[in-house]
C-alpha distance (Angstrom), angle and dihedral (degrees) to the residues before:
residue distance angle dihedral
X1 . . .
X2 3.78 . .
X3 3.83 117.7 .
X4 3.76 92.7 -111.6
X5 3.76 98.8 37.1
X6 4.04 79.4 75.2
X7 4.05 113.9 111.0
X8 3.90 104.3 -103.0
X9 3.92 93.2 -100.1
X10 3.53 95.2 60.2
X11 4.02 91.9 57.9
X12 4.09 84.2 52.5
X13 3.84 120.2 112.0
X14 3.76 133.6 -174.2
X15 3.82 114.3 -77.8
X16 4.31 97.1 -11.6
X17 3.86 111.9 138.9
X18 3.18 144.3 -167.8
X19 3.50 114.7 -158.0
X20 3.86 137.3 25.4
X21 3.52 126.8 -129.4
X22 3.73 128.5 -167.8
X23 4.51 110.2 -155.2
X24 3.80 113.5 -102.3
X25 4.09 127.5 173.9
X26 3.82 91.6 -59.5
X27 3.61 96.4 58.9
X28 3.63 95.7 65.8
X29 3.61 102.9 31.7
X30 4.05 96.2 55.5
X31 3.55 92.3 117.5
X32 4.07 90.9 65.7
X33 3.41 89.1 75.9
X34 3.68 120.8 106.4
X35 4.16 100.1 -101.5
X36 3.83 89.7 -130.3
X37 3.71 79.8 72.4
X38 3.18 101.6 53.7
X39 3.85 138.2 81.7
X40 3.88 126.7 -110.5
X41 3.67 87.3 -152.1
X42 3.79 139.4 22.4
X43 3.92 113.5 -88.8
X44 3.66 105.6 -93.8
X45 3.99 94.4 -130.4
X46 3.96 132.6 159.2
X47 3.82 112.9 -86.1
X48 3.84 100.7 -148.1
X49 4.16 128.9 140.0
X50 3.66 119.3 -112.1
X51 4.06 103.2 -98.9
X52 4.13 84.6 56.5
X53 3.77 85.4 58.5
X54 3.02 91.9 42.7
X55 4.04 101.1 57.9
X56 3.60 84.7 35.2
X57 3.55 108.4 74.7
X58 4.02 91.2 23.5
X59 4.03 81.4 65.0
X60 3.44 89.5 50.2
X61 3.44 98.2 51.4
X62 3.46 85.1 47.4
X63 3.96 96.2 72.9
X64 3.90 102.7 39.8
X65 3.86 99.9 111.2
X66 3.93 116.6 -139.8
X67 3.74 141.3 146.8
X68 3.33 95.3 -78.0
X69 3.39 102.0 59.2
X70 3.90 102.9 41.1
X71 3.44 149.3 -18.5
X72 4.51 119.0 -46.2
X73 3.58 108.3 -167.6
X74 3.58 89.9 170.1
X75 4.23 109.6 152.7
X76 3.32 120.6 -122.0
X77 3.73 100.4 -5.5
X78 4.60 87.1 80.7
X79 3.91 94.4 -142.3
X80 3.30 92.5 -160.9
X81 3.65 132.9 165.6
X82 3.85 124.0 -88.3
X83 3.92 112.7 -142.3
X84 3.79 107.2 -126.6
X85 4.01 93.3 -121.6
X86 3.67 89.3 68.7
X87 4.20 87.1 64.3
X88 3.60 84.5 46.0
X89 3.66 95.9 50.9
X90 3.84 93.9 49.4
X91 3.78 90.2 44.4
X92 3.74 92.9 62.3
X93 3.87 106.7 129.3
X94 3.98 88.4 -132.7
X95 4.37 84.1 64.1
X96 3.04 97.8 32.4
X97 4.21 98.1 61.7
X98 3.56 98.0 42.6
X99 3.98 121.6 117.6
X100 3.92 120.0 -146.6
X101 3.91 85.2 -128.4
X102 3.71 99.5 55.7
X103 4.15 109.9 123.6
X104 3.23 107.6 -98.3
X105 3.84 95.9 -112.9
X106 3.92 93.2 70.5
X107 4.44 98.5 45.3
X108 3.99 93.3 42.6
X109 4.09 85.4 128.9
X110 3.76 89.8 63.4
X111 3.71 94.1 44.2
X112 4.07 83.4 48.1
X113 3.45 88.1 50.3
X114 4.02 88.3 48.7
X115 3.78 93.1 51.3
X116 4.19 85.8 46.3
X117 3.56 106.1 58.1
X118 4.03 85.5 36.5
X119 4.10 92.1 60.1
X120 4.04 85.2 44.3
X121 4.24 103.2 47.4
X122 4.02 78.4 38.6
X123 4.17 88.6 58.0
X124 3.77 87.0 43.3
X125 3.33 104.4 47.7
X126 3.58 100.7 27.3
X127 3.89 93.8 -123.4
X128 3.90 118.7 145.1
X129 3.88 94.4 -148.2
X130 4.02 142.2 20.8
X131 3.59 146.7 -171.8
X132 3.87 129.4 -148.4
X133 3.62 90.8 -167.9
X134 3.65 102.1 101.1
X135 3.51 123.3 79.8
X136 3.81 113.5 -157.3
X137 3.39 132.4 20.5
X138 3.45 99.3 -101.1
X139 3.58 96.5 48.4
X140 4.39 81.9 58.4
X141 3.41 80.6 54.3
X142 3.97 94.0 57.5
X143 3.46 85.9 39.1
X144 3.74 102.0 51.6
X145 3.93 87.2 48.4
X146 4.18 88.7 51.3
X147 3.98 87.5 58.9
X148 3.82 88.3 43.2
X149 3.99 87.3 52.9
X150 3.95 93.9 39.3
X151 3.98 88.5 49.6
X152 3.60 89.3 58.8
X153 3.50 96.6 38.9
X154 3.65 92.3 58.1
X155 3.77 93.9 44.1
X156 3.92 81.4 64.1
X157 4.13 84.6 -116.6
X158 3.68 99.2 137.6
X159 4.23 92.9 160.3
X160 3.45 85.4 74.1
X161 4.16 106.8 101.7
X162 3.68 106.8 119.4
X163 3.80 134.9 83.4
X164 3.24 143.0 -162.8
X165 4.09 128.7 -124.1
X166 3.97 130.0 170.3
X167 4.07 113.5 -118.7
X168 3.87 74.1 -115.5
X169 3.59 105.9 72.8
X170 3.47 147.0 136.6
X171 3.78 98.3 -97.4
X172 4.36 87.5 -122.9
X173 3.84 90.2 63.0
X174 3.60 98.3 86.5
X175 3.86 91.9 22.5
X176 3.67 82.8 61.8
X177 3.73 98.6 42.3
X178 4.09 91.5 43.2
X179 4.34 83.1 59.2
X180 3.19 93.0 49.1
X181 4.02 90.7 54.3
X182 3.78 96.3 -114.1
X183 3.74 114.5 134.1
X184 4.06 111.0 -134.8
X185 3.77 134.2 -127.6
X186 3.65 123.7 -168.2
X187 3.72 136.9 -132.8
X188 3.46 119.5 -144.2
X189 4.12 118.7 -135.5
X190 3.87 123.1 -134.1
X191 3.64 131.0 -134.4
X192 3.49 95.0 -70.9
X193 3.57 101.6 52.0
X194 3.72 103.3 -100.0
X195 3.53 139.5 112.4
X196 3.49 104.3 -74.8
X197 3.95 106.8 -128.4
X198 3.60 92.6 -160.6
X199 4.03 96.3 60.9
X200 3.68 94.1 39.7
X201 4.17 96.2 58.3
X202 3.78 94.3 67.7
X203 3.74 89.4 51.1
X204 3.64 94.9 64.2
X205 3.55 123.1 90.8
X206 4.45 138.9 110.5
X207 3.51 88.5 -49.1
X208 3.94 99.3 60.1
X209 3.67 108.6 106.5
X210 3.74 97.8 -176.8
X211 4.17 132.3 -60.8
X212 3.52 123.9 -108.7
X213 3.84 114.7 -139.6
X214 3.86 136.8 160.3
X215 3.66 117.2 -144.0
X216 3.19 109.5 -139.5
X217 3.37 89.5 42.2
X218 3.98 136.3 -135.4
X219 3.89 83.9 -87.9
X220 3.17 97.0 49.2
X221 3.43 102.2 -108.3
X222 4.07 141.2 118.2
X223 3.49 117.0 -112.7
X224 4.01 103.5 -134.9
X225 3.78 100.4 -159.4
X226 3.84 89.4 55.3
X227 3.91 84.2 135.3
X228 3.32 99.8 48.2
X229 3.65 92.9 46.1
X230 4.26 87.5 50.2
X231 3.90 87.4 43.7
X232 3.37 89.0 56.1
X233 3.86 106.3 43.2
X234 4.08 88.0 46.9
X235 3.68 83.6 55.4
X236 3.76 94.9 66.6
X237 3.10 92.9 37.6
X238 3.35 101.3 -100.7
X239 3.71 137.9 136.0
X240 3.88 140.9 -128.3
X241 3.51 136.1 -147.3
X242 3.26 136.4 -167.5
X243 4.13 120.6 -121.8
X244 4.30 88.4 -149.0
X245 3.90 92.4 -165.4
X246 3.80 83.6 105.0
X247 3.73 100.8 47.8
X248 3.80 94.5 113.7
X249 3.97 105.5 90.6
X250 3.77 88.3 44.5
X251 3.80 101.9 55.9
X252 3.17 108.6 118.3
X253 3.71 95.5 4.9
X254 4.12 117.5 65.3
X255 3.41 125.4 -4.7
X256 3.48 132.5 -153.7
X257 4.02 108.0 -124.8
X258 3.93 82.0 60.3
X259 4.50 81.1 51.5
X260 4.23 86.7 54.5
X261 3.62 99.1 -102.6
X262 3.48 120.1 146.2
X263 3.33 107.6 -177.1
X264 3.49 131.2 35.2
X265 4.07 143.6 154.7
X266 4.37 124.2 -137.8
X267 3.47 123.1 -151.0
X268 3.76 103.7 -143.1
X269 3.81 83.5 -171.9
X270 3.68 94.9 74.6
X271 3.17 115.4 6.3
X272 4.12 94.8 47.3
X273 3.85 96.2 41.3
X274 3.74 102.0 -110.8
X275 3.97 115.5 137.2
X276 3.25 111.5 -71.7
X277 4.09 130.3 -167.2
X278 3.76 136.7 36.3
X279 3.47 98.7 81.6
X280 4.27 97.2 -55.8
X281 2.52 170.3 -112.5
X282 3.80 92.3 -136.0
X283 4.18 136.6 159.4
X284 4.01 124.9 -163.7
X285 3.66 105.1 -177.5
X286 3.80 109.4 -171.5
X287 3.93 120.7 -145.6
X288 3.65 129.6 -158.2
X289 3.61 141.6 -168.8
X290 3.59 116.0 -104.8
X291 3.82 96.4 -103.7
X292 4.18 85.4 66.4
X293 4.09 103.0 36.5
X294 3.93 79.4 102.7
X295 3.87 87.5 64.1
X296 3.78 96.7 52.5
X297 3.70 111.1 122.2
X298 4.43 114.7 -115.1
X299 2.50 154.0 -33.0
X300 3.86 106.4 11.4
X301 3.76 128.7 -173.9
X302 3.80 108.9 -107.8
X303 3.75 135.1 156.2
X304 3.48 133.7 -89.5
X305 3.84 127.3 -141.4
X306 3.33 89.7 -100.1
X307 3.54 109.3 54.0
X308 3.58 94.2 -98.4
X309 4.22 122.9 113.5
X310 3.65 122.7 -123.5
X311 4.10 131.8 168.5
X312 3.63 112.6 -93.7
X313 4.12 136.1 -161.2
X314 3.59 116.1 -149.5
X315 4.14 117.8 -154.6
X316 4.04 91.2 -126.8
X317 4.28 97.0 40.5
X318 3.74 103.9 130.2
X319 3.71 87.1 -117.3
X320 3.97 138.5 -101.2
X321 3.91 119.4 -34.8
X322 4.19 98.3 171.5
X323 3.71 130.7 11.4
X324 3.50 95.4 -104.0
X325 3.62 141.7 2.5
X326 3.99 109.4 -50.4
X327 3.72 128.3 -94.4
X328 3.55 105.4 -31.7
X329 3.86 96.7 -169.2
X330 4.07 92.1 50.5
X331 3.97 81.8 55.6
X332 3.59 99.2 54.4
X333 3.85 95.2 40.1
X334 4.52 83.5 53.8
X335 4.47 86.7 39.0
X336 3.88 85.2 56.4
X337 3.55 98.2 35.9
X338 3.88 90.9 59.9
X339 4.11 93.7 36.5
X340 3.67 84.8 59.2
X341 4.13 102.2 56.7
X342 3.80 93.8 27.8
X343 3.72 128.8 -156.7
X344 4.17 88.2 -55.7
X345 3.76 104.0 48.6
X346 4.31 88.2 36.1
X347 3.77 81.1 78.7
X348 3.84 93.4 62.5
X349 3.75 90.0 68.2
X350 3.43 100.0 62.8
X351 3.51 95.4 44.3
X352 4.28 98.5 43.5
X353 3.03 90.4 45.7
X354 4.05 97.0 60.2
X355 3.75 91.8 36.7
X356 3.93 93.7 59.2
X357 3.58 88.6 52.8
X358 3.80 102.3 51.1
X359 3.43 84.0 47.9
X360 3.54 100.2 50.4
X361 4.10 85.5 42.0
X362 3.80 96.2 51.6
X363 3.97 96.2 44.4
X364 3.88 91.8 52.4
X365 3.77 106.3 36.9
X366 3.82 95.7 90.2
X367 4.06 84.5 60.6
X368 3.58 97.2 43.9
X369 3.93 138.9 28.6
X370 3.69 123.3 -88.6
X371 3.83 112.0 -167.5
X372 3.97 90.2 176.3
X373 3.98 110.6 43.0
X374 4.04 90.8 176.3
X375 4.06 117.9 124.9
X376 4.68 98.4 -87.8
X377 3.19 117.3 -158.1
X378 3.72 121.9 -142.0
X379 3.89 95.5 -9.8
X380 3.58 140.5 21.9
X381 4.28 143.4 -157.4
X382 3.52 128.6 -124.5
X383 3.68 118.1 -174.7
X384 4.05 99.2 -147.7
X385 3.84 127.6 -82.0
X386 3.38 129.7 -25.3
X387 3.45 93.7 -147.8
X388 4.21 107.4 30.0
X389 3.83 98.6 167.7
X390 3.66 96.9 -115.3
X391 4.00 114.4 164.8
X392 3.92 114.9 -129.6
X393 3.96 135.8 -171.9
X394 3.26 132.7 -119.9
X395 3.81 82.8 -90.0
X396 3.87 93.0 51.2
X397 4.17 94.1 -112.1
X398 3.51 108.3 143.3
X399 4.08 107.7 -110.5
X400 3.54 90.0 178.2
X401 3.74 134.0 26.6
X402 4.14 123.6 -118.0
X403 3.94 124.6 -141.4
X404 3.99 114.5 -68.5
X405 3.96 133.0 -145.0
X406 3.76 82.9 -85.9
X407 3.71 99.9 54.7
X408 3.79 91.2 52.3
X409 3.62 91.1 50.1
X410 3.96 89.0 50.0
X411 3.84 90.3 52.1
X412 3.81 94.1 49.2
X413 4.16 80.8 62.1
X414 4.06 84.0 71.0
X415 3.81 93.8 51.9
X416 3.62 99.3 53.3
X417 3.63 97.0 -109.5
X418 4.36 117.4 118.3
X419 4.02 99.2 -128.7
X420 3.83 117.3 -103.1
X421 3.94 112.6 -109.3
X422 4.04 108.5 -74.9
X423 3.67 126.9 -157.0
X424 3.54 98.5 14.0
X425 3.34 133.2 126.0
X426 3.96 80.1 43.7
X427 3.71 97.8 -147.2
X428 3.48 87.5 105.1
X429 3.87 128.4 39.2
X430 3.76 109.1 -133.9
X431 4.30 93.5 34.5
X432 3.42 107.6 171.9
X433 4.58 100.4 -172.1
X434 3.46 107.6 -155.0
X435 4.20 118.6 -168.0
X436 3.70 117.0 173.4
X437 3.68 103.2 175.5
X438 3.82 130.7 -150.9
X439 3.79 97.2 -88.3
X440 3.87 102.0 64.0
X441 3.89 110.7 94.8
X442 3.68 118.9 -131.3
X443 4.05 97.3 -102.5
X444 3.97 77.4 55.0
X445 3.91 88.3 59.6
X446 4.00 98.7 36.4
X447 3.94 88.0 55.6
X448 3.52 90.4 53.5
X449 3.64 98.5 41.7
X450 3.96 92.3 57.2
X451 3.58 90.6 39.6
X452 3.67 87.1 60.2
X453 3.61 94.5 48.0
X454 3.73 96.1 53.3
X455 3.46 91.8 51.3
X456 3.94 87.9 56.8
X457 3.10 89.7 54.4
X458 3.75 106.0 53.5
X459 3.90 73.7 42.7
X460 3.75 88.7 66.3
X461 3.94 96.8 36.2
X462 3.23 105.5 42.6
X463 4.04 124.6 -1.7
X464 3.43 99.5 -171.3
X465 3.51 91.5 76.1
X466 3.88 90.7 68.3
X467 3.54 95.9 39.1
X468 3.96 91.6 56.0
X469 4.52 88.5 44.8
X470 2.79 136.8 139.0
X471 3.81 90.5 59.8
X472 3.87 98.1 143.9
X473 3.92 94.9 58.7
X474 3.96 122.8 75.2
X475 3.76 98.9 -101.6
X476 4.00 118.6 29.2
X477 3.90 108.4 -166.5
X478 3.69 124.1 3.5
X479 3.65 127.5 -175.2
X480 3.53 93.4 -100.8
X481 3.78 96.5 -176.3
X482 4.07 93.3 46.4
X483 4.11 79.4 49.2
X484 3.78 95.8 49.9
X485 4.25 99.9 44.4
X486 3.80 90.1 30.9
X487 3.61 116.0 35.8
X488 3.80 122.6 -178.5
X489 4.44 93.6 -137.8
X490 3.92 91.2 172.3
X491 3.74 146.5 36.1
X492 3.49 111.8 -92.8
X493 3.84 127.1 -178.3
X494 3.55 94.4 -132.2
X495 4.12 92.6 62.4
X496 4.23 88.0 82.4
């Protein structure tokens, strides 16, 4: 271990400092305060001087892994990168100082840029309405499903409680519909990774409230029948929504109000460039079709008589989901983002987006196993190595064990590269999700590519070697499950 890869309290020593401190009022008046405020015993903190704090936390900082330091293949979250004019935009001192419960008379630029970016995701997704208020995908999600539910409710359709998710999902779909007190029915894929048509007809009846689907989806791949499948959910009555996490290879391209969906949620965090990961900041706008704008939850920008643009609380909305009206910084990093390429260059994304994945797919699948050899789109699935290293008998039992998903994904740690996602979607048991993006030039992709070969072939040589990674990072192998169900939150003596 490195000295300054130590936690903080192991760099501390008896009686070093910091910082000096001259007495002032509070000093001497300590005792005033109420003794439920006070401690029993000094606060047992690191003693260390300022130049070890110093390189301490710049060390630190040093090995957090993000977009901006390498390359984030990580499938079906689209890490992508997030143009530096978009921070600028959202750092504007005119943003930056306004209060969510300023009249609206004296913020009408942020409602104008509310009403902006809603005309533009409606052009490019073919919605007729949105709503900013949601701020994560998931919580669109939940959100999407309460104007599903409202729609119904209105309609006086009260059988309507059940809905309908592929076996492919994004694990939140029927998280989301479970909150939202709809009971879930699955759809079963075929052999090529699609929804298959054929399981889903019986399913529909009364009951159906709608079907929640993601197109691309979780494999990566387009489901064909997409208007069959709408035809057919509209025909019971039914609605679908769109899961928008895998909007990024269609921007530009296809979008899904032309597919039949009338509902659907963004992720501004991905597909829109803004930061994405570490618990936020996130946006998931949901869109509707105009028959279900009446549904979306308030307050909505609208209008006034006189030109000007004020918040607005329909009777039917499906009610609140966050005390105001969403993120407002993750929507002006997305508003610039999409102001900058402009309705041309928006068409690029879509399209880069699926040709560095093919390409990454078709260079790599004589190293590792493709169960689905179809054109993806934005993403694709391996299903581990094609050669692990595993040691047979004569009899072809395994007498020792070859490198898994997770070792490669370890080993990639060594290389510089963050591993892909592995073992999701879990229709396959060593999934290996790999989502280039757009943004990542094609000396980007080429290092990658070779670093994933070499690492199939040490995989195939000598397995060990990926079973022991990563060895060039300051811990190797934690017990992550220990970690996870028994975390270690503060410093405690008894950890040296």
């Amino acid at each position: 271990m490195k000295y300054y890869d130590k936690l903080i309290f192991e760099l501390s020593k008896e009686g070093r400092t910091g910082f000096s401190l001259g007495k002032n009022e509070w000093t001497e008046t300590s005792d005033s305060l109420p003794s439920a405020l006070r401690r029993s015993e000094p606060a047992v903190l690191p003693q260390v001087s300022e130049v070890d704090v110093v390189r301490h936390y710049t060390n630190l900082s040093q090995m957090n892994f993000g977009v901006d330091t390498g390359f984030y293949p990580l499938g079906s979250c689209t890490m992508k990168y997030n143009p530096k004019i978009n921070e600028e935009i959202a750092s504007m001192k005119g943003f930056q100082g306004l209060h969510p419960l300023q009249p609206a008379s004296t913020v009408q630029g942020a409602l104008e840029v509310y009403s902006g970016i809603e005309k533009a995701l409606s052009a490019i997704t073919g919605m007729s309405r949105f709503t900013f208020n949601p701020c994560a995908g998931a919580h669109g999600e939940l959100t999407g499903l309460m104007i599903m539910r409202q729609h119904h409710l209105l309609r006086g359709d009260l059988k309507r409680t059940k809905v309908i998710v592929p076996d492919s999902a994004h694990g939140t779909n029927p998280a989301s519909a479970a909150v939202c007190g709809l009971q879930v029915v699955v759809v079963k894929s075929n052999a090529d990774g699609l929804v298959d048509v054929s399981d889903l007809k019986p399913l529909l009846s009364d009951e159906i409230a709608g079907i929640m689907m993601t197109n691309p989806n979780t494999l990566g791949l387009f489901e064909k029948e997409i208007k069959e499948i709408a035809s057919l959910v509209h025909g019971c009555g039914g609605l679908l929504y769109y899961d928008g996490a895998n909007m990024n290879p269609l921007i530009g391209v296809a979008r899904p109000g032309d597919m039949g969906f009338d509902i659907m949620h963004l992720n501004l965090h991905k597909s829109f460039s803004t930061p994405h990961g570490g618990g936020g900041p996130g946006s998931g706008p949901v869109g509707v079709c105009e028959k279900l704008a009446n549904c979306l939850p308030a307050p909505v920008v609208a209008p006034e008589e006189d030109g000007s643009l004020a918040q607005a609380f329909g009777k039917d909305a499906c009610g609140r989901v966050s005390g105001f009206m969403g993120n407002f910084g993750v929507i002006l990093r997305a508003y610039s983002y999409i102001l900058m390429l402009g309705r041309q260059n928006l068409g690029f994304v879509g399209r880069y987006s699926v040709l560095a994945a093919n390409y990454i797919k078709e260079s790599l699948k004589e190293w590792y196993k493709l169960p689905i050899a179809s054109v993806c789109k934005h993403e694709f699935v391996f299903d581990g190595l094609v050669n692990d290293g595993a040691v047979k008998d004569a009899e072809g039992n395994v007498v020792k064990e070859g490198a898994t998903t997770l070792d490669v994904a370890k080993r990639l740690l060594d290389y510089g590269f963050h591993a892909p996602t592995i073992y999701f979607p879990m229709l396959f048991h060593q999934s290996i999700m790999i989502e280039p993006t757009e943004s990542e030039s094609v000396e980007t992709l080429d290092a990658f590519i070779e670093t994933m070969k070499v690492i199939a072939q040490e995989a195939a040589q000598d397995p060990d070697i990926l079973k022991g990674a990563p060895h060039c990072t300051p811990i190797s192998r934690p017990d992550e499950t220990t970690a996870a169900r028994n975390p270690l939150l503060k410093w405690q003596d008894s950890v040296c």
